[in-house]
N, C-alpha and C positions, 0 to 999 in steps of 0.2 A: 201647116204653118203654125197653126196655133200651139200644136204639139210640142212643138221644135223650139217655139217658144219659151214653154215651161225648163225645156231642158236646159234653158242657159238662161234660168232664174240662178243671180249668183247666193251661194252658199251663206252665212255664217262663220267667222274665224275665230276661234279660241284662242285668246290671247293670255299666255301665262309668263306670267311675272317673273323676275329673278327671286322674289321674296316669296312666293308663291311657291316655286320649283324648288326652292332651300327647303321651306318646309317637308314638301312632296318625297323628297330625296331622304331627308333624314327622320319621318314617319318610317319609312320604309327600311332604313339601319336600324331605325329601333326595333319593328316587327323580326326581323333580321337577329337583333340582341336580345332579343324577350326570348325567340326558340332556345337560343343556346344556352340562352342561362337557366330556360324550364329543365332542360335536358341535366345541366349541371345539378340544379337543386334536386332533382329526383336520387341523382348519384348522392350528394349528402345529405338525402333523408335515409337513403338504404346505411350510408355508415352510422346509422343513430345521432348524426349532428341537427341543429337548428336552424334553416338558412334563413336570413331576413334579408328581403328587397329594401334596395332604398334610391333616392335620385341624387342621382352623381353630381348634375350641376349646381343644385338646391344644396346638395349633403344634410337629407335630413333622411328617416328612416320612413317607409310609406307600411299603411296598415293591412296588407296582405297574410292574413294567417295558412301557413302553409301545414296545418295539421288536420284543414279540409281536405277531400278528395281532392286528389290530381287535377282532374277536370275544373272543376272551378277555380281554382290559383291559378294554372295556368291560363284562362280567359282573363281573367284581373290581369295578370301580366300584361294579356297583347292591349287589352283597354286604357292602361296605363301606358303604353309604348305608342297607341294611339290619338295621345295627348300630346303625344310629342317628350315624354320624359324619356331622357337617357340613363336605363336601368345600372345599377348594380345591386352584387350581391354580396353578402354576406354571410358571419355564421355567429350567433349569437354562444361562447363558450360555456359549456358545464363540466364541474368536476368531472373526470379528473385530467381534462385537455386544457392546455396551456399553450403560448402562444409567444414564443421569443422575438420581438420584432429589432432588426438593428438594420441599420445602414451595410451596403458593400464596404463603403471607402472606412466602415468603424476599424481601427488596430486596436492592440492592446489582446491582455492573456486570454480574453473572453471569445474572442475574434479567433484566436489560434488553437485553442477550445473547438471550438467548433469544425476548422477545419482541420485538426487532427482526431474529430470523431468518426465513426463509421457513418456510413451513407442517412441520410434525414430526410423526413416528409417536408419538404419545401414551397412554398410559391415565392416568385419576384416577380420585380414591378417597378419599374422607375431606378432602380438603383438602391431600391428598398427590399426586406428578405422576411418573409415570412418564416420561421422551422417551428413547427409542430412537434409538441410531446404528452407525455401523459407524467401527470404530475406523480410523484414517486409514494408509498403510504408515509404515513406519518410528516411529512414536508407539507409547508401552508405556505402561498407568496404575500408580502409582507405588504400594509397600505401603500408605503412608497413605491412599488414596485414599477408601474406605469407613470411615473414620472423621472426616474433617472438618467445620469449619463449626457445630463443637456441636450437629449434628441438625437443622440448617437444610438440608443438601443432603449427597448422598455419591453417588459417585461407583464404579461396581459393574462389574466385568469378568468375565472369562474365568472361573471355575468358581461363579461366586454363582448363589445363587439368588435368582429376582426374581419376585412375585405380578404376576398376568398374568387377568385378564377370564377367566370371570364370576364368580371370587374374590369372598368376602367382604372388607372391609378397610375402614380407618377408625376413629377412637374409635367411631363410632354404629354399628361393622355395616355401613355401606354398601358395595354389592358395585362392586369394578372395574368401570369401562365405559371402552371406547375413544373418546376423543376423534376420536382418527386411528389408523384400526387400520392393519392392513400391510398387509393384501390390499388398502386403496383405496390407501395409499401406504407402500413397501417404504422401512425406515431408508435415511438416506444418511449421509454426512460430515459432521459440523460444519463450521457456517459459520467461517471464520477469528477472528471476533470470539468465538466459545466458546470455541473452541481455542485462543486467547491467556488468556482469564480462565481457562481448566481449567490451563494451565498455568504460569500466575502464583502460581495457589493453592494448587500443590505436586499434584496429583490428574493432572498428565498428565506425562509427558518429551519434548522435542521428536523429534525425529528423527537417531538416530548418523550417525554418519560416513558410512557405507555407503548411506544409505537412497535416496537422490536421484541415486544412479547405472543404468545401464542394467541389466534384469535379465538372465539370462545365454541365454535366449531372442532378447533382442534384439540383444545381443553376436554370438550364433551367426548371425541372418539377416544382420550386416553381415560376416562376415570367411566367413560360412561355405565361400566359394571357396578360402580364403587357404594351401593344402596346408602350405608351409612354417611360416604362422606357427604352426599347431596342432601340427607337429612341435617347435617352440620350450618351445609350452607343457605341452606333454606329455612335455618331456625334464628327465627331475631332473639340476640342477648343483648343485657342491659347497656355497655358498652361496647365503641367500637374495638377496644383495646382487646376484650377476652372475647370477643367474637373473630375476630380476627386469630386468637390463639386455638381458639377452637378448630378450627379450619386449618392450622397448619399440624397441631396435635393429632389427626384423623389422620390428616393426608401421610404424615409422615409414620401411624399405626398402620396405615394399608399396603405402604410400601413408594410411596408419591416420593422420590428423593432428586428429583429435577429440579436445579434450582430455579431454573425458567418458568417450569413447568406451575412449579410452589409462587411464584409470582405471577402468573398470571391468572392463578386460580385465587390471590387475594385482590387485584386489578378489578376481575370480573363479578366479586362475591356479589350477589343481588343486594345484601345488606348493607356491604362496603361505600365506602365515598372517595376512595385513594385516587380515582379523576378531578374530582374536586378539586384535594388537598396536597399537592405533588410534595410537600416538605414530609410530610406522614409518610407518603409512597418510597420517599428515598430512606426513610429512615426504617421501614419495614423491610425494604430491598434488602437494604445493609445489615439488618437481622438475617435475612436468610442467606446472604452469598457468606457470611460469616460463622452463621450455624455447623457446626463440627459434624464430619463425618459425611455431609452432603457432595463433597468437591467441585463444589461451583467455581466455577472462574471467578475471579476478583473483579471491579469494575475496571475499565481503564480510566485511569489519573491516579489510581491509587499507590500511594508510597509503598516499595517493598522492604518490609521488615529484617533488618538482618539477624541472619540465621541465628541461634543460638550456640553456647560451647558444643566441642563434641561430645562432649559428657551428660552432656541434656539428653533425654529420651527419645528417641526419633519417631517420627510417628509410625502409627502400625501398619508399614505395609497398602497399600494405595487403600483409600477411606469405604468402608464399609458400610453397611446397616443395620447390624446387630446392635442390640443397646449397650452392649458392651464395648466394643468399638465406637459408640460413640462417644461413652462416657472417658477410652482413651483418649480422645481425640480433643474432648473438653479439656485434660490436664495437659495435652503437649500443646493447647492453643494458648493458654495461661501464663506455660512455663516460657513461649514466645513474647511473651505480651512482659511480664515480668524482667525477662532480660531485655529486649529494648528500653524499657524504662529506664536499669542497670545503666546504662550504654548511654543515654540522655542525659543520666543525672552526672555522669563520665565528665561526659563533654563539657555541661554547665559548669562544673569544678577547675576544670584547665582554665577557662575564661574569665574565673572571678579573681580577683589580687590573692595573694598570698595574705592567711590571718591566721593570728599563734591560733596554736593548737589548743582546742578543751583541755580541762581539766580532766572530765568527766564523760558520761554518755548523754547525749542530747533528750530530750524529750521524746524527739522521733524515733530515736534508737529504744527508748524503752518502753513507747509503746508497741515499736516492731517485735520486741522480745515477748511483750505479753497479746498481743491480738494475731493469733495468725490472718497472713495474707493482710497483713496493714496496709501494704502500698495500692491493694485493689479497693481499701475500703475506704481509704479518702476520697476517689474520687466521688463517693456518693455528695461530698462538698461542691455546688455549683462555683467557688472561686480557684481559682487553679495557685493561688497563695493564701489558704485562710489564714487567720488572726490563731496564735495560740488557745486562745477561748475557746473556740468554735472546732480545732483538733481536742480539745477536753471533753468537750460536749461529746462528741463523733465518737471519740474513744468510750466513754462511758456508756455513750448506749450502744455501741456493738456488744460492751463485755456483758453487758446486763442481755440481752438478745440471747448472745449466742450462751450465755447460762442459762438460759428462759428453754434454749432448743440445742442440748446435748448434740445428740446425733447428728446436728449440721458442725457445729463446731468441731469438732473431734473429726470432721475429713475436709482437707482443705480441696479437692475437687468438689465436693456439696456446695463447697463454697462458693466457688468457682460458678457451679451453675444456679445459685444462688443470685451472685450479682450480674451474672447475664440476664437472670431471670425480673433484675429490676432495671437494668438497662435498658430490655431491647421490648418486653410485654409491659411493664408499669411505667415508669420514667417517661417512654415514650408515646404514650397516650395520652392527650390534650385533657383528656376527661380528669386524670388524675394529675391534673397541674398543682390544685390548691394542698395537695395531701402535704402530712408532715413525711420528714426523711422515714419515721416509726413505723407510721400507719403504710408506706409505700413498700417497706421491708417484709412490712404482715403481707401483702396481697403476693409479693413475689416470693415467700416463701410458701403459699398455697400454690402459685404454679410448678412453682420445682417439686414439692412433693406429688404433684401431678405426673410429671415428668419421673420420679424416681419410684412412685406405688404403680401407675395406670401403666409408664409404660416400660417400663424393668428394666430401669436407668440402672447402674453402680447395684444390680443385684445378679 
């Protein structure tokens, strides 16, 4: 009996709560969303991305470093999911992964852009679109970038962070899912039509100066023979100006006639600063796409010259690299430059009123008769209308000059590379800003005879 007794001693009831089992239940979702999202972050540590946890209903970032072993982040996770926090995840961006975020319901060119692009690394979420890219070279996203469009779209680079599968998100709660994850297809480039509406809308910048040149890699596998030229480049001179000449005077003795190639070996010179100085850069550019005999493409936006008579010299034959052909190619570049002017000075005349006619020959006229190439040597005048004084002045030291140096005087191609030679090597070096017109004349007639002794210019 006594036995029998014991056995209908009544038990103990565990009574659990509805607040209780709320907890119970949604501990156990989070264990539940901690696995899946360790599983996920493992996938974007093997793509080389950054993932950072953070808690969904807090939205703040929690301190889990996930560059420890496996092992330990993932305990911190279920530790964290056993607090009761509902995880998400993300991925903290680095160059050169970018991150288009817009609404479904966004229209407009940007919106149809996209949907007239080829297939894209995507997640959605709510009615919101994650599309992954990799940001193009030379393109930087602008500070406004992630704030435009009033919350229609933005635009998320290098240190954002961005919710990334299998995140909760959405007004409703709904969790990330990949459209087009990475591992079926890894981000690429925007198609050129995104890339114009990102950067119409102020969210991308095009590409600098620098960008669209040879990297210094491929610089090296062209010249990497070149002994001399690299002793050029690796020799500091006084200025940037003749340093700079130095290096195109080689390149162009060894046979370097790339006008690309010739610009990005002044881009990269060790000595060089044209990253710095991008007004420097454009105007050395414009030195060599203009350099005779190289046939570099012109930039685009530049004006094109109309042709000259048919009776002008035609040039020789597609541009060469003998110094002879180059030296033609200096006087058919002149005899262009000379008749446009022609053609200008045309036009200015039809547009001014009718006024009796001189007597006599003007001033300009007779010193065109006594200075050859008159119309090339005004321009060394920084005003594009001087005072009659100041064509006195101009006039009187060319004729005293070019008495001073027979041999230039007497060939108007000398001349010719003469005043390129203070154009594009003296004039436009910052170093020789303070010189007079004289002393600027002296230095580029030491380049040109460089150019017509060293390297057997007009011989």
């Amino acid at each position: 009996m006594k036995a029998h007794a014991e056995d209908e001693t009544p038990q103990p009831k565990v009574r659990i709560g509805p607040k209780e089992l709320q907890r119970i239940v949604g501990t156990r979702k989070n264990l539940d969303a901690s696995e899946a999202l360790a599983g996920y972050a493992a996938r974007y540590l093997t793509l080389g991305w950054l993932p950072v946890a953070y808690d969904a209903q807090a939205e703040r970032l929690l301190d889990i470093d996930f560059h420890q072993p496996s092992d330990l982040w993932k305990q911190t996770l279920m530790d964290v999911a056993m607090q009761g926090t509902s995880l998400g995840l993300a991925i903290r961006l680095e160059a050169p992964l970018l991150v288009l975020k817009i609404k479904a319901t966004a229209g407009g060119a940007l919106r149809r852009a996209l949907l007239e692009s080829s297939p894209i690394c995507m997640a959605a979420a709510g009615g919101v679109e994650h599309h992954f890219f990799l940001l193009p070279r030379g393109w930087e996203p602008t500070p406004e970038a992630d704030r435009l469009a009033h919350g229609e779209w933005a635009l998320l680079g290098p240190g954002e962070v961005v919710e990334v599968p299998p995140s909760p998100g959405g007004e409703a709660g709904e969790a990330w899912q990949w459209e087009t994850a990475p591992w079926e297809l890894p981000p690429t480039t925007p198609s050129e039509a995104i890339l114009t509406q990102l950067a119409g809308l102020g969210a991308l910048k095009p590409p600098g100066l620098g960008a669209d040149l040879p990297t210094w890699d491929e610089i090296y596998a062209a010249i990497g023979h070149l002994d001399r030229l690299f002793k050029v480049l690796l020799a500091p001179c006084p200025s940037t100006g003749e340093y700079f000449r130095h290096i195109l005077c080689e390149a162009l003795q060894a046979g370097v006639t790339d006008p690309r190639l010739l610009k990005g070996l002044l881009w990269h010179a060790p000595h060089g600063d044209l990253p710095r100085h991008p007004q420097r850069a454009r105007q050395l550019f414009e030195a060599v796409d203009n350099f005779p005999g190289l046939g570099g493409v012109k930039p685009r936006g530049r004006p094109t010259l109309v042709p000259p008579p048919a009776t002008s010299t035609p040039p020789p034959g597609p541009p060469g690299h003998t110094p002879a052909e180059l030296a033609q190619r200096v006087q058919f570049l002149s005899a262009r430059t000379q008749e446009l002017e022609r053609q200008l000075a045309a036009m200015k005349t039809k547009s001014r009123a009718a006024a009796p006619p001189a007597t006599g020959p003007s001033p300009e006229a007779a010193q065109a008769h006594t200075i050859p190439c008159w119309g090339e040597w005004r321009k060394l005048l920084p005003h594009p209308n001087p005072e009659a004084q100041m064509l006195d002045a101009l006039r009187d030291l060319v004729a005293a000059f070019l008495a001073e140096h027979p041999d230039i005087g007497a060939d108007p191609k000398k001349i010719h590379l003469l005043l390129y030679c203070y154009q594009h090597y003296v004039n436009n070096d910052p170093s020789n800003a303070g010189l007079s017109i004289q002393a600027k004349l002296d230095r580029a007639l030491a380049v040109a005879r460089d150019f017509i002794h060293n390297h057997g210019l007009f011989t």
